[in-house]
RODRENDO-162425 format. One record per atom (N, C-alpha, C, O): atom name; x, y, z negated. Coordinates in steps of 0.1 Angstrom, whole numbers, always signed. Layout:
% residues N
 name     u     v     w
   CA     X     Y     Z
...
% end
This chain:
% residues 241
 name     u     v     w
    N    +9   -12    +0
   CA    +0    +0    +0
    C    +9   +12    +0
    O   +15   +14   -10
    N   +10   +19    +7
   CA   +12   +36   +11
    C    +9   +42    +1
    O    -2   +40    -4
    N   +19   +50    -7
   CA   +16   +62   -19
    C   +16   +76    -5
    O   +24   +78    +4
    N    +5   +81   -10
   CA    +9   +96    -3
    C   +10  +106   -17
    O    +5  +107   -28
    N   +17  +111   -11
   CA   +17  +128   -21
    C   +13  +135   -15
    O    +9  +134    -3
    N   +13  +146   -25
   CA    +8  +161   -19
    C   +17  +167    -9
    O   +11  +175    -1
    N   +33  +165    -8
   CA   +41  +172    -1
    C   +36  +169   +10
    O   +41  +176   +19
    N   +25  +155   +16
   CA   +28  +146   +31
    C   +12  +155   +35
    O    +9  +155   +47
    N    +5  +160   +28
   CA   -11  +164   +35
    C   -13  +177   +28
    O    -7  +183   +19
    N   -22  +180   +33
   CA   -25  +196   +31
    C   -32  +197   +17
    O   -36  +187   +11
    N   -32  +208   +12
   CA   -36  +205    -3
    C   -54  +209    +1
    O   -63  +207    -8
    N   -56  +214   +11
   CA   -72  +218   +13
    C   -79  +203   +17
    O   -91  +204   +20
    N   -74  +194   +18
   CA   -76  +180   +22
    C   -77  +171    +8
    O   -84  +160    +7
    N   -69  +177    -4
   CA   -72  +165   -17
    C   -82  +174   -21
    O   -82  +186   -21
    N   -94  +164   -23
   CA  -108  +167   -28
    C  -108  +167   -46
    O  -106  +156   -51
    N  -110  +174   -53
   CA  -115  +168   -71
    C  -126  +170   -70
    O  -130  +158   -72
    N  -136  +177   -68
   CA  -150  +175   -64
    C  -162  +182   -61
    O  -164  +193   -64
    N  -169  +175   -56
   CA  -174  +177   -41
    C  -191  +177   -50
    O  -192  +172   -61
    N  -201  +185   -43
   CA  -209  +181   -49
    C  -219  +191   -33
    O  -214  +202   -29
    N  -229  +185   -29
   CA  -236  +186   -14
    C  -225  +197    -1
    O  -217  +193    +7
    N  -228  +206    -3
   CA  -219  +215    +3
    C  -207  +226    -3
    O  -199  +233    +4
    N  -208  +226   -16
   CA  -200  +226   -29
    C  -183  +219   -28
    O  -183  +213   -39
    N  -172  +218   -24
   CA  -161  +220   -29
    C  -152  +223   -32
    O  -145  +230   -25
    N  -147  +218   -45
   CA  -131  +219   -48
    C  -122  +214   -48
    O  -122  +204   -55
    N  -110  +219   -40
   CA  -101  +213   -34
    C   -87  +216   -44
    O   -88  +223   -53
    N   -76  +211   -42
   CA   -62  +214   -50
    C   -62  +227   -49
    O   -61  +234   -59
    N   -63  +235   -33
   CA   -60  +250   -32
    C   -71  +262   -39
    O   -70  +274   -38
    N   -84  +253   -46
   CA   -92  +263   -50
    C   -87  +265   -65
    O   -87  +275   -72
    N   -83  +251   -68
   CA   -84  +247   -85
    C   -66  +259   -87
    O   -67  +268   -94
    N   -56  +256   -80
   CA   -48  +260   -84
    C   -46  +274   -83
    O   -36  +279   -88
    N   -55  +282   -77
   CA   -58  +293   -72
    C   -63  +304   -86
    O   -61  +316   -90
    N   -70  +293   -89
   CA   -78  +300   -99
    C   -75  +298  -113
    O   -81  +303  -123
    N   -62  +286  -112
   CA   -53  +290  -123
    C   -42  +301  -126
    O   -38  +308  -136
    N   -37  +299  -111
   CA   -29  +314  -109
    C   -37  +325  -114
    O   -30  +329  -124
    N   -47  +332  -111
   CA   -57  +339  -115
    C   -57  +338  -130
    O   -49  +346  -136
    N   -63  +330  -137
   CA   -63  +326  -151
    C   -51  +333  -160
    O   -49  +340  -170
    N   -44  +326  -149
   CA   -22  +331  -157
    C   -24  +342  -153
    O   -31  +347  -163
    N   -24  +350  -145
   CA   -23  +366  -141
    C   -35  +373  -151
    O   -30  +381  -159
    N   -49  +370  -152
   CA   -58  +381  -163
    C   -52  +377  -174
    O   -51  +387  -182
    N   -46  +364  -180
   CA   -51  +364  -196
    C   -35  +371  -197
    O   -35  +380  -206
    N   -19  +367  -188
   CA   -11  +375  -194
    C   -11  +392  -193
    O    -4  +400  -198
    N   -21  +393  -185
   CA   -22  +410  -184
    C   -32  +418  -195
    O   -30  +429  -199
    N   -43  +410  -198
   CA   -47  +408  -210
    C   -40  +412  -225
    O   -42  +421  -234
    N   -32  +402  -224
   CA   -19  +399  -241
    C    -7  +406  -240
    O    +0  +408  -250
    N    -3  +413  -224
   CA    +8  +421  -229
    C    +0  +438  -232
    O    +2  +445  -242
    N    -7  +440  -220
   CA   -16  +453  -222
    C   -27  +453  -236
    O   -37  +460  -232
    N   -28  +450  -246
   CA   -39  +450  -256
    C   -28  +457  -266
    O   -33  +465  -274
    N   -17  +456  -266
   CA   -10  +463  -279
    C    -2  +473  -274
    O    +5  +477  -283
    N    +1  +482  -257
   CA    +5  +488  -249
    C    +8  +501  -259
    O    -1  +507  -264
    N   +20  +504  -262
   CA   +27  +514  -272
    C   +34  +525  -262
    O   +38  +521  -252
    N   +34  +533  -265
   CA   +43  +548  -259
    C   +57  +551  -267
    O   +64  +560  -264
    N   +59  +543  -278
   CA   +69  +543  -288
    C   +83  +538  -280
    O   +83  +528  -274
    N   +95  +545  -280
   CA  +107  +539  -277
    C  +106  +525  -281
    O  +107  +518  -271
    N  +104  +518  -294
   CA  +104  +504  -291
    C   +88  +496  -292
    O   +78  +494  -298
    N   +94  +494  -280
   CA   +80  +485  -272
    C   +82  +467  -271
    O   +92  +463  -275
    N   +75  +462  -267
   CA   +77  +450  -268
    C   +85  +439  -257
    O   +85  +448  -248
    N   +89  +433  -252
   CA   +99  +427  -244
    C   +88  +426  -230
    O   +92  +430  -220
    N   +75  +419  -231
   CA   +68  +417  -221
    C   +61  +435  -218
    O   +58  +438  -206
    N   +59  +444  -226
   CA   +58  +452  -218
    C   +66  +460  -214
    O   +64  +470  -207
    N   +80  +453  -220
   CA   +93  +462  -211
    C   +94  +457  -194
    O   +96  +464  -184
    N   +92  +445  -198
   CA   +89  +435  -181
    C   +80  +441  -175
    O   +82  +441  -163
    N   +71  +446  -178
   CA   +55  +446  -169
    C   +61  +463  -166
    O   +59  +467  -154
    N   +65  +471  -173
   CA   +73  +487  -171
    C   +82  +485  -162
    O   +85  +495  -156
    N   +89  +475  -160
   CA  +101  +477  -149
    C   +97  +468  -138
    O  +106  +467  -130
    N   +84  +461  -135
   CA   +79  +453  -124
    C   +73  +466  -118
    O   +76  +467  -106
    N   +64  +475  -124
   CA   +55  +482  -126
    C   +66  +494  -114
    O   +63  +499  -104
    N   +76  +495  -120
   CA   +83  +509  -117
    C   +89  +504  -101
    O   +89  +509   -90
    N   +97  +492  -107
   CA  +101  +487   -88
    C   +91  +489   -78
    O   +93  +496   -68
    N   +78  +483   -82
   CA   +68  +481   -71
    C   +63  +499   -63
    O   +62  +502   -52
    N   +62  +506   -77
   CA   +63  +524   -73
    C   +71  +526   -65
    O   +69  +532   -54
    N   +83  +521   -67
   CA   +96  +525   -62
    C   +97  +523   -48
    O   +98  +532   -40
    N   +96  +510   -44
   CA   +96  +509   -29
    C   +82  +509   -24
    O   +82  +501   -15
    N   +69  +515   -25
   CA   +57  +520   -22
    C   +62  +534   -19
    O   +61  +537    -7
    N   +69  +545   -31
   CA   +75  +564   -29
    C   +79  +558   -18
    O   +70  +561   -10
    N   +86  +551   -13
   CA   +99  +556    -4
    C   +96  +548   +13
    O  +103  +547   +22
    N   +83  +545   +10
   CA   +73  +544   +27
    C   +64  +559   +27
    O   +67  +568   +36
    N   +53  +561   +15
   CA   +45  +566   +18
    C   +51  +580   +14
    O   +49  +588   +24
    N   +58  +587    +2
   CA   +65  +596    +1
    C   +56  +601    -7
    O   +62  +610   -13
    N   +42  +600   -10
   CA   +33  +607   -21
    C   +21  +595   -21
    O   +18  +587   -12
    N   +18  +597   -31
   CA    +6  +586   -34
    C    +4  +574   -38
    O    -6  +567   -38
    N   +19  +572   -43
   CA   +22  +557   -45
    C   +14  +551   -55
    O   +12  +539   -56
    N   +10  +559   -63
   CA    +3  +552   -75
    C   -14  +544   -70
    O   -20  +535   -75
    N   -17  +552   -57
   CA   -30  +546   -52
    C   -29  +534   -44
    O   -40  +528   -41
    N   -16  +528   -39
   CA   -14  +514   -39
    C    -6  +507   -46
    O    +2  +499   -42
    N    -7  +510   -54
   CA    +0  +497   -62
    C    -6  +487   -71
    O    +0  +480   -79
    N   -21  +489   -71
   CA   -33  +478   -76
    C   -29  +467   -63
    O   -26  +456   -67
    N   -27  +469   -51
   CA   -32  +464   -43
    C   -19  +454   -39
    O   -18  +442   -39
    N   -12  +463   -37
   CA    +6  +458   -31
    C   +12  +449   -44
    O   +19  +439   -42
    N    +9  +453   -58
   CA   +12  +448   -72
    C    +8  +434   -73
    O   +16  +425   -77
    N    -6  +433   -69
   CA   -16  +420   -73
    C   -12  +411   -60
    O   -11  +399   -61
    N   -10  +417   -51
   CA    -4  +410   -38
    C   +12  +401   -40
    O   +15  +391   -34
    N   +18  +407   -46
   CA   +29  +404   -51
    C   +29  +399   -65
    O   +35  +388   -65
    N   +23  +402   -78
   CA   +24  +390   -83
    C   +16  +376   -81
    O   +20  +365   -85
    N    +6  +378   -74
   CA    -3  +365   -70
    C    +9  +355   -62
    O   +11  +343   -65
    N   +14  +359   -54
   CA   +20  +352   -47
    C   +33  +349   -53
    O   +37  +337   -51
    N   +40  +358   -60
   CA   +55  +353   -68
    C   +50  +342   -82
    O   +56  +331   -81
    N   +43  +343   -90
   CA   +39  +335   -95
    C   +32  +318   -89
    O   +32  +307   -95
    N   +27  +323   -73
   CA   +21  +313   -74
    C   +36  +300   -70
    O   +37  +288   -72
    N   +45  +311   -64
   CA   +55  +304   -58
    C   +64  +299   -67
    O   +73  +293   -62
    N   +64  +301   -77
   CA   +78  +302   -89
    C   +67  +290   -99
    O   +74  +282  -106
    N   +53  +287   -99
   CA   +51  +279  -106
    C   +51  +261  -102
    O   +47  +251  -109
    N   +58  +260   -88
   CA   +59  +250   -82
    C   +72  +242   -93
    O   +73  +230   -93
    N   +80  +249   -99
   CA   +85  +242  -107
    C   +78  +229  -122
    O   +84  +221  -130
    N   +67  +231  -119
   CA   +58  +221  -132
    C   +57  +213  -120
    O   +57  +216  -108
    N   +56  +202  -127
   CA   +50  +186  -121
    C   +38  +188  -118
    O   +30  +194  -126
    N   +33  +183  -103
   CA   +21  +186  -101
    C   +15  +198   -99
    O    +3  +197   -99
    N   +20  +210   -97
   CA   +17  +220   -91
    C   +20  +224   -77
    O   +31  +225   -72
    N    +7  +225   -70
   CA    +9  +228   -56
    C    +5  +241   -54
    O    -6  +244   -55
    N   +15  +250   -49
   CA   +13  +264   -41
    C    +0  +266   -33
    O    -2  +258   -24
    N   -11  +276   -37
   CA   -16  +278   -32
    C   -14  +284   -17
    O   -21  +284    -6
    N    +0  +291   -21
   CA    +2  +297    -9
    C   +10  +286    +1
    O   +18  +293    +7
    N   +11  +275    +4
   CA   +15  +265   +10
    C    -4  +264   +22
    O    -2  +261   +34
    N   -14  +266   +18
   CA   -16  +264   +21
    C   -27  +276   +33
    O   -31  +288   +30
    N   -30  +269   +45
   CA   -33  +286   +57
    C   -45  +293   +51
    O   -47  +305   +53
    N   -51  +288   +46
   CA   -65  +292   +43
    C   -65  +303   +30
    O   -71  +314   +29
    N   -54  +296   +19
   CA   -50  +310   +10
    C   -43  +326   +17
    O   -45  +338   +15
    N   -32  +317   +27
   CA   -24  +326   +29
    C   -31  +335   +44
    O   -25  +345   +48
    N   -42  +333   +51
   CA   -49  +336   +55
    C   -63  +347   +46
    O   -70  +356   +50
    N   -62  +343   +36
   CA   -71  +354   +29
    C   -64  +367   +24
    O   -68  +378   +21
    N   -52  +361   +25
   CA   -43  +371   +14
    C   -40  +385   +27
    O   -39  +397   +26
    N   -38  +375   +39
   CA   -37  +384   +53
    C   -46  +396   +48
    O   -45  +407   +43
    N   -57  +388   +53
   CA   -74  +396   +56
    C   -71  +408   +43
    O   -75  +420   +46
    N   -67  +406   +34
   CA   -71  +416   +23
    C   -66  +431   +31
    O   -72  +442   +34
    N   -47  +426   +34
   CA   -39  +436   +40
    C   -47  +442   +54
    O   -45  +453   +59
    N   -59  +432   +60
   CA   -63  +441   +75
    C   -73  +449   +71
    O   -76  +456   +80
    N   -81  +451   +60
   CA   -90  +453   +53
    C   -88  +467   +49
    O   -91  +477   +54
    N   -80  +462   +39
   CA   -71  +479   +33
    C   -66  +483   +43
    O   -62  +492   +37
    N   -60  +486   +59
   CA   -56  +494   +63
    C   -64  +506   +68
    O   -62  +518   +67
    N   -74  +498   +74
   CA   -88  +511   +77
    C   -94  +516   +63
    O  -101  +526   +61
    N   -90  +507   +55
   CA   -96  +517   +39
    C   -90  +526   +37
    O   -95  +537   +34
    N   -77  +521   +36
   CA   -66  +541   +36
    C   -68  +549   +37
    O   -71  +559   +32
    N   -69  +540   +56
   CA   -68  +551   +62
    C   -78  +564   +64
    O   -76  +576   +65
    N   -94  +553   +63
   CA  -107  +560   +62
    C  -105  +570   +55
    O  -104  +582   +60
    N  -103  +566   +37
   CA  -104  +578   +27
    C   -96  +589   +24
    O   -98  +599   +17
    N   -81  +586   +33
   CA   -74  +598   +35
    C   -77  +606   +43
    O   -74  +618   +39
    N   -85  +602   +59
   CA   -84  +613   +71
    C  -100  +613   +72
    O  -106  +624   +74
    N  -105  +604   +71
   CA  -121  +603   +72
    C  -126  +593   +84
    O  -117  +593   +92
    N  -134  +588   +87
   CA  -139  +575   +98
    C  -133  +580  +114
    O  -128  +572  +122
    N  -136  +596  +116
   CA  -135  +599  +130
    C  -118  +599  +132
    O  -114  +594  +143
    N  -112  +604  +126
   CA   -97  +605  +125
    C   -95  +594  +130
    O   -94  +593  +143
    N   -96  +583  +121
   CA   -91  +570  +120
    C   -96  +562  +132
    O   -86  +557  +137
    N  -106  +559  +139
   CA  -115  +560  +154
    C  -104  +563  +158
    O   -95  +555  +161
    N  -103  +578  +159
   CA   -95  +585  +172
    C   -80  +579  +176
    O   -74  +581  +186
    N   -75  +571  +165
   CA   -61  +573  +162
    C   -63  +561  +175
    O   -56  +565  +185
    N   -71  +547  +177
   CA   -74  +536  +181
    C   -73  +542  +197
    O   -71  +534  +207
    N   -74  +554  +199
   CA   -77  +557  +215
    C   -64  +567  +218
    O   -66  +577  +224
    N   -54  +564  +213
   CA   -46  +575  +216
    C   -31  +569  +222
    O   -23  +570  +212
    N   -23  +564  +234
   CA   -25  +583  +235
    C   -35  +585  +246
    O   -36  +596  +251
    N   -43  +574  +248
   CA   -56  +577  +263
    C   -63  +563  +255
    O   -59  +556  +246
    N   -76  +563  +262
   CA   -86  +555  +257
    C   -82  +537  +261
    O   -86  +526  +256
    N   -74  +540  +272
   CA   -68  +527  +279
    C   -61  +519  +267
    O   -57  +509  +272
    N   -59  +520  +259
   CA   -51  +515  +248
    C   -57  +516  +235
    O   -52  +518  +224
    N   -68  +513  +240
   CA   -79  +511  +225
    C   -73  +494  +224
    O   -67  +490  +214
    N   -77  +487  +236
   CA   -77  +469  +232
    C   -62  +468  +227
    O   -61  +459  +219
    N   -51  +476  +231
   CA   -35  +473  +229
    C   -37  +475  +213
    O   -32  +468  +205
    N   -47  +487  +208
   CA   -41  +489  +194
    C   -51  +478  +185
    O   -48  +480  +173
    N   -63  +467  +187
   CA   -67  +461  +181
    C   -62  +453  +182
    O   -59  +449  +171
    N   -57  +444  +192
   CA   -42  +427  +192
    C   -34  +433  +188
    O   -27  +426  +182
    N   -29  +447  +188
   CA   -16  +449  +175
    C   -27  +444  +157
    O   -25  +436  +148
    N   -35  +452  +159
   CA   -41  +445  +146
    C   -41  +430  +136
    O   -37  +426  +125
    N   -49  +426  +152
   CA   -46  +412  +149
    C   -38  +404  +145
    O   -38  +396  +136
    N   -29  +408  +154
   CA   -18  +402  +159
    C    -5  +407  +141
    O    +5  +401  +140
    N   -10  +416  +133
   CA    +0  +421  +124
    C    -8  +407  +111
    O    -3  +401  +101
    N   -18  +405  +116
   CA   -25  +401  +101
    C   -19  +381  +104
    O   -16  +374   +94
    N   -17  +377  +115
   CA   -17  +367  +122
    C    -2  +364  +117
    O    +1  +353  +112
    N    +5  +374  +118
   CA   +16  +373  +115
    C   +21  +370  +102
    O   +30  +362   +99
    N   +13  +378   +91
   CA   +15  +377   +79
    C   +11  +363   +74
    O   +18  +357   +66
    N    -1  +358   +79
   CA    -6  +346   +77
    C    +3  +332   +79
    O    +3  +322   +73
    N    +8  +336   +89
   CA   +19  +323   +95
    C   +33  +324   +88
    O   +40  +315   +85
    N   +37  +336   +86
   CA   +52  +338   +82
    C   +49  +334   +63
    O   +59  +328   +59
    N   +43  +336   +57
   CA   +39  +330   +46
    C   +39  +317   +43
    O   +48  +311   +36
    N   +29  +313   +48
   CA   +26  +295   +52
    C   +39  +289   +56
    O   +45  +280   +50
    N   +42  +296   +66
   CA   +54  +287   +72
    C   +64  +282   +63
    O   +69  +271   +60
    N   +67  +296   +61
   CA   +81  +292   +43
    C   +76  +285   +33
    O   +84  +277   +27
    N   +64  +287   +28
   CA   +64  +282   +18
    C   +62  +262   +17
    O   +66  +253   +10
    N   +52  +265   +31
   CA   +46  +248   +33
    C   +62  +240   +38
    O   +64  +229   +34
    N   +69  +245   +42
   CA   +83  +243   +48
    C   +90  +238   +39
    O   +95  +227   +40
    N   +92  +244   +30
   CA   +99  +244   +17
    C   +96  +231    +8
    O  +104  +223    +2
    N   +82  +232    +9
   CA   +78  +218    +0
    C   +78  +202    +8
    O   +79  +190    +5
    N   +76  +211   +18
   CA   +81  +193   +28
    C   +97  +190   +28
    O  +100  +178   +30
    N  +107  +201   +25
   CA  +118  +196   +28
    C  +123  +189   +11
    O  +129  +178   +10
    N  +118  +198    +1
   CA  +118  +188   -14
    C  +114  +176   -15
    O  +120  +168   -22
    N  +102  +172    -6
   CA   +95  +160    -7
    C  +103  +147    +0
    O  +102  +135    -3
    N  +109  +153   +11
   CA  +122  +143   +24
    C  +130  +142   +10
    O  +129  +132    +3
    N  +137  +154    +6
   CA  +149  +149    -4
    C  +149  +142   -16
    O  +158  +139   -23
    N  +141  +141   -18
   CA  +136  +135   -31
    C  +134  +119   -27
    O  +132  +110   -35
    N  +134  +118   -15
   CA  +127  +102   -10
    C  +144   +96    -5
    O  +148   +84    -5
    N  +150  +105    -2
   CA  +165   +99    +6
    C  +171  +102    +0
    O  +175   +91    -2
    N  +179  +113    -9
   CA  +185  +117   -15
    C  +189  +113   -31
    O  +181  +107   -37
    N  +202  +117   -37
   CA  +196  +115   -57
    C  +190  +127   -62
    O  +184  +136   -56
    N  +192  +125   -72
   CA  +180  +140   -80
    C  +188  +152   -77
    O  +182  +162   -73
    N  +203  +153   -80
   CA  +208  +168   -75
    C  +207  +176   -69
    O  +204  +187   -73
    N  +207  +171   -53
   CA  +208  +176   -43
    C  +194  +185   -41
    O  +194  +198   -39
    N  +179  +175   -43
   CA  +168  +185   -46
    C  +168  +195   -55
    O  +163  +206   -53
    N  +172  +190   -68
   CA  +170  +205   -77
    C  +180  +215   -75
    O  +178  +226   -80
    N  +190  +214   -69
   CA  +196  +225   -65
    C  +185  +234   -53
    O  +184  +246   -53
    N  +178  +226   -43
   CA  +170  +230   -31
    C  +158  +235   -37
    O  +151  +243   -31
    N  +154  +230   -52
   CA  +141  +234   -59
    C  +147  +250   -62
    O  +142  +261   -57
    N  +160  +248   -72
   CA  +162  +266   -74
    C  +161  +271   -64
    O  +151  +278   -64
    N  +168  +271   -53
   CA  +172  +280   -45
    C  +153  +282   -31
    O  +151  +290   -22
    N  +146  +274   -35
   CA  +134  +274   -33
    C  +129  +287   -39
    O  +125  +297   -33
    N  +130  +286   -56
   CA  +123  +297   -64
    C  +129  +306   -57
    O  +120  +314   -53
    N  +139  +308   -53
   CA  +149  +323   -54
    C  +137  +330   -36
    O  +133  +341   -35
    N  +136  +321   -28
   CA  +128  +322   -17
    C  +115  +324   -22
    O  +108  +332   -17
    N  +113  +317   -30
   CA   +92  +320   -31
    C   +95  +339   -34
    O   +91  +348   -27
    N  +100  +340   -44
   CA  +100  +352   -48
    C  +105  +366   -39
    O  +101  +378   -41
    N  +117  +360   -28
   CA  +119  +368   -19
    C  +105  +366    -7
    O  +102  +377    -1
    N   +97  +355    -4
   CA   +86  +360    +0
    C   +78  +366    +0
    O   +72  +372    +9
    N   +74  +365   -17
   CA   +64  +375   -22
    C   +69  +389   -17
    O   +62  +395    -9
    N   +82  +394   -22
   CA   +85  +405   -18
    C   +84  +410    -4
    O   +81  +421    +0
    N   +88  +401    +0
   CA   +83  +404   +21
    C   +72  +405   +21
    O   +70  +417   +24
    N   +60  +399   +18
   CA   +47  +401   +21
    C   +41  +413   +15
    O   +33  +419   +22
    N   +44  +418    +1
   CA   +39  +427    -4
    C   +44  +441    +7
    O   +37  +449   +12
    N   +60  +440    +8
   CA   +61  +455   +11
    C   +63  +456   +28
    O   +69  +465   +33
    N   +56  +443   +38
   CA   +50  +442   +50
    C   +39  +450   +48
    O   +36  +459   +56
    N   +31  +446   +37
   CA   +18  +448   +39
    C   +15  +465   +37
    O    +5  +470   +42
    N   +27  +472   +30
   CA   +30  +485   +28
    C   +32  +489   +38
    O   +26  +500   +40
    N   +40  +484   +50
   CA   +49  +491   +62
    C   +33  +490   +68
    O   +28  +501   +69
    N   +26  +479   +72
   CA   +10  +482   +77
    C    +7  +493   +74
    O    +7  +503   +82
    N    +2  +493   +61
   CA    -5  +507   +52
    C    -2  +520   +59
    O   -10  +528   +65
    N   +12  +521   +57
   CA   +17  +529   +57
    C   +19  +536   +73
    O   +18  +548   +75
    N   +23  +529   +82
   CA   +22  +532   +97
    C   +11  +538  +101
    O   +10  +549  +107
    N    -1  +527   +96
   CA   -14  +536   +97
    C   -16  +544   +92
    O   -26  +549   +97
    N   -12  +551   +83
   CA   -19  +563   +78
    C    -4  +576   +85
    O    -3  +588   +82
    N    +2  +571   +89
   CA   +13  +586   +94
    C   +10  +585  +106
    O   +14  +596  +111
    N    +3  +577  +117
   CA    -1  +577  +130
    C   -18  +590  +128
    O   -24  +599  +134
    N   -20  +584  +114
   CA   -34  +591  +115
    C   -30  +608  +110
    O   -36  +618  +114
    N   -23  +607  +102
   CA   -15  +622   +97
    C   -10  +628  +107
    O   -11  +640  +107
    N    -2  +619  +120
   CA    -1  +631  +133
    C   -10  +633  +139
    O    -8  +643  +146
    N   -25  +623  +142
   CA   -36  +628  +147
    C   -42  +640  +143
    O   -44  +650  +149
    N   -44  +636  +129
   CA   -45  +653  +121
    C   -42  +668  +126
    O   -47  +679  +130
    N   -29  +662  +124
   CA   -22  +675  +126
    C   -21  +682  +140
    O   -19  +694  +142
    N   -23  +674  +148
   CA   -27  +678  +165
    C   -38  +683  +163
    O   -38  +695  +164
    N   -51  +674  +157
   CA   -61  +681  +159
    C   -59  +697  +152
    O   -62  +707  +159
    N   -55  +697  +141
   CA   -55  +712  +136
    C   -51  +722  +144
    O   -57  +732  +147
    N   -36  +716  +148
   CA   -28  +727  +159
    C   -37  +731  +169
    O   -41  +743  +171
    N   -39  +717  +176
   CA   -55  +725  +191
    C   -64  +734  +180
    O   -65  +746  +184
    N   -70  +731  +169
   CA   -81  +742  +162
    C   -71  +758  +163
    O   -73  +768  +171
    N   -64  +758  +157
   CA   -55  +769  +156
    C   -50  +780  +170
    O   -50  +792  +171
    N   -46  +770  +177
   CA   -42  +774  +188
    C   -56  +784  +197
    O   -55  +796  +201
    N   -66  +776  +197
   CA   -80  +777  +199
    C   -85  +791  +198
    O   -96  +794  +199
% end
């Protein structure tokens, strides 16, 4: 009899249970553990949140996650950083946590699999017309789609696409990659050789997260300085006028 693991099939493929059109699969259950770990520690370090020189070790951590993530958001958008970093923050710890907890037995990355890393896309195609909306307003944001002639309305939606598609696959790829190649070494190999490939795994999940979060910024952010020179044309023609 054939053992399969989880490294050999998709984790949206192992069922725990099913009930008429109702299920849950490895990638829901572990999803929503990740979730679980991200509210209740944001919960326990934020409930006793002090302004006092001495503060506590985890909210020294959550102050210097908190400040990187500002940090390379200033230095795209140049003002306003604090209005994404709910978004780029949760994007980035969802995904570094989900990647760094592959070290427990029996944990499978949600982001291994397309349908997580596919939602996580959609959020980033989502939020860019949301920016962009609330900074310039709907017709701005329209106009920007038809510029520099109307002939290049369809070029600037398959760039859309085509950015979220990207995000989706470059995700998946590394991550689902990564656990198939632990799973070969582990079957041919002795124990060393993988847990050296497991660290140097973590050191990658986490440099993923970080690509994905501040991709999803360079998105953000393109869009809304294409829509800030639409702007500013339009004003100049008013002025000029």
């Amino acid at each position: 009899m054939e053992v399969v693991s989880l490294n050999q099939i998709s984790p949206d493929q192992v069922i725990i249970w099913s009930w008429n059109f109702i299920t849950l699969n490895v990638t829901i259950l572990y999803t929503w553990l990740v979730m679980a770990i991200l509210v209740g520690g944001s919960i326990l370090i934020t409930r006793n949140l002090s302004s006092e020189m001495n503060v506590s070790r985890w909210q020294h951590f959550l102050e210097v996650v908190i400040s990187i993530i500002r940090g390379e958001i200033s230095e795209m958008t140049k003002k306003g950083a604090d209005h994404y970093v709910p978004l780029v923050g949760t994007l980035f710890l969802f995904i570094c946590v989900s990647n760094v907890l592959v070290i427990v037995p029996g944990f499978v990355a949600p982001t291994s699999s397309m349908t997580t890393t596919a939602a996580l896309a959609t959020c980033v195609f989502i939020a860019v017309p949301f920016y962009g909306i609330s900074r310039n307003g709907v017709l701005h944001y329209v106009k920007e789609y038809f510029q520099p002639t109307f002939i290049f309305f369809p070029f600037h939606v398959m760039g859309e696409l085509s950015r979220t598609l990207a995000l989706t696959v470059r995700l998946f790829g590394n991550i689902m990659s990564h656990e198939k190649v632990i799973g070969i070494l582990l079957a041919v190999t002795p124990f060393l050789f993988p847990v050296v490939m497991q660290i140097l795994g973590l050191l990658i999940g986490v440099i993923q997260a970080y690509i994905f979060a501040i991709l999803s910024m360079v998105y953000i952010a393109s869009a809304l300085s294409a829509e800030d020179e639409v702007h500013a044309e339009v004003k100049k023609e008013g002025s000029t006028a």
